[in-house]
C-alpha positions in Angstrom: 0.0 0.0 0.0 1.3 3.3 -1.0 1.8 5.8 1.5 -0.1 8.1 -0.4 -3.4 5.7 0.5 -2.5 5.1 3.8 -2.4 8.9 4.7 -5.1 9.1 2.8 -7.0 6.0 5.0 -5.5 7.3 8.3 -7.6 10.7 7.3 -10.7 9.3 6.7 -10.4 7.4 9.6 -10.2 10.2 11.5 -12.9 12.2 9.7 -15.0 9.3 10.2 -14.9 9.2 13.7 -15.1 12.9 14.0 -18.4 13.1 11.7 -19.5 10.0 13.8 -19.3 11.9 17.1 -20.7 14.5 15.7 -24.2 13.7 14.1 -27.1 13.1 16.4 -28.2 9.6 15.0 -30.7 6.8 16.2 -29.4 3.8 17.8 -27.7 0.8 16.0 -30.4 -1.2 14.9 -30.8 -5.0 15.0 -33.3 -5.0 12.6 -32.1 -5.5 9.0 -34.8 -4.4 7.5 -34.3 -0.5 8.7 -31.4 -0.7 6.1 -31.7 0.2 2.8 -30.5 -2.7 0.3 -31.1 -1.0 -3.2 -29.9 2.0 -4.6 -30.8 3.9 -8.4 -27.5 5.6 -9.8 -27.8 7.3 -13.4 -31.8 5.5 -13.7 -30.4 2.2 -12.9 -31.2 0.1 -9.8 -28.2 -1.4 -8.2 -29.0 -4.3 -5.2 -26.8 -5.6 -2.4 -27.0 -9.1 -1.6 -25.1 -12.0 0.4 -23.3 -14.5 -1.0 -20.9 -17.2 0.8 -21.0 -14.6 3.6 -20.0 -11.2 1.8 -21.5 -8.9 -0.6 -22.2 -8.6 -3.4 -23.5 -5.3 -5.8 -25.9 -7.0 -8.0 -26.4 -4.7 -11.6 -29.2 -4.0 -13.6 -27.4 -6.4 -16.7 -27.6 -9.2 -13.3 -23.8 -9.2 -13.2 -22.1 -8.6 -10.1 -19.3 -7.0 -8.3 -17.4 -8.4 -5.2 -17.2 -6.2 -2.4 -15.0 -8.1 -0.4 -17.5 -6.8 2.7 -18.6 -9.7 5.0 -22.4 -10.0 5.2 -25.0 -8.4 5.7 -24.5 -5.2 4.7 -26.2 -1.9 3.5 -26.0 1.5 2.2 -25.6 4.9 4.0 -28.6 6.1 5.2 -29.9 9.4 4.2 -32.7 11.7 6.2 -35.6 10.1 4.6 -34.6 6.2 5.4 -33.4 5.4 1.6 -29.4 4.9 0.5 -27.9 8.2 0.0 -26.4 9.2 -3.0 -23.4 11.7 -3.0 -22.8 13.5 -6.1 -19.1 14.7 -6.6 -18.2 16.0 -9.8 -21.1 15.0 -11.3 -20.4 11.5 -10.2 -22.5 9.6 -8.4 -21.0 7.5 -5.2 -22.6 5.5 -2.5 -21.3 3.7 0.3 -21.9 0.2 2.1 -21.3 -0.6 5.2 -20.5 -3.5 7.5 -21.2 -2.6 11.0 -20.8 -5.4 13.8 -21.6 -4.6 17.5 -18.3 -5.9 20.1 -19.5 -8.6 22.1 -20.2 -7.0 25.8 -20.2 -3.6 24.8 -23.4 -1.5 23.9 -22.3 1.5 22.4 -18.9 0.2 19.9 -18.7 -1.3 17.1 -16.4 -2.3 14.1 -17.4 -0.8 10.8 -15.9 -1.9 7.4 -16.7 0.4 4.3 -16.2 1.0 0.9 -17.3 4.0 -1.5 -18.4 2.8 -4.8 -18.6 6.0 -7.5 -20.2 5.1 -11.3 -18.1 7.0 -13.4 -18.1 6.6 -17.4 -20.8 4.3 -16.7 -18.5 1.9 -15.1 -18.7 0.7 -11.4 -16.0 1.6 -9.2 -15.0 0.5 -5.7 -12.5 2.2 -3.0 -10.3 0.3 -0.8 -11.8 -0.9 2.1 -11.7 1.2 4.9 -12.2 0.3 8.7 -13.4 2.1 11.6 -13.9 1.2 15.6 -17.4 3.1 15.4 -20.7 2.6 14.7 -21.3 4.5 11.5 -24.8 5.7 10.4 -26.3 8.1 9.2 -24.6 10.3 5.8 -21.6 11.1 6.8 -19.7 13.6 5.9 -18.3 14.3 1.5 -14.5 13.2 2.7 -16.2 9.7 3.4 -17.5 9.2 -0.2 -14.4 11.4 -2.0 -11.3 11.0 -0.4 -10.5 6.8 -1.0 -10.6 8.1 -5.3 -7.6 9.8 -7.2 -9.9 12.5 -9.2 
């Protein structure tokens, strides 16, 4: 890994845990079903699904892309309860999460992410980034910008 990325990680780290500390959000919920599993980029419906215990972006042609993200897993959550879309450049990125509550401990968690931008019509995933928080909510732009050379 370059150290160009891992600044770059170290950062968003950072930034996540900031924005995480920051935002007022609900609870961790046990209920999958709070988290939204489909998102529409450029018209097109993109869905996340489990296979052999990780995820999986399933698109509209039916093809997939590995996320190397263990299951389940969702998308950010915007204000109004669907996955939010950030537009960057006139490029549309989302990101999905992997949040798992530790054992004996009620308010931490370990979160694994990864941005995925459509750019030239083409799907693109970050690296995957880690973080010893419970992510929800948005986030903040850094989250869904900073893991792509633009």
């Amino acid at each position: 890994m370059s150290k160009r990325l891992r600044i770059r990680l170290l950062m968003l780290g950072m930034l996540t845990s900031l924005c995480a500390c920051a935002e007022s959000t609900p609870p961790l919920a046990t209920d999958r079903s709070n988290y939204p599993e489909q998102v529409a980029l450029a018209g097109q419906i993109y869905i996340l699904e489990g296979a052999k215990r990780a995820c999986i972006l399933r698109k509209p042609d039916q093809s997939v892309l590995a996320l190397e993200i263990p299951s389940p897993c969702h998308f950010s959550v915007g204000k109004d309860g669907q996955a939010h879309v950030e537009i960057f450049q006139n490029v549309p990125i989302v990101i999905v999460l992997h949040v798992t509550p530790v054992a004996d401990s009620k308010p931490e968690c370990r979160s694994q992410y990864k941005a995925i931008r459509l750019i030239e019509g083409q799907l693109e995933p970050s690296v995957l980034a880690q973080s010893a928080s419970c992510l929800r909510g948005v986030g903040d732009q850094k989250n869904y910008t900073a893991m792509f050379d633009w």
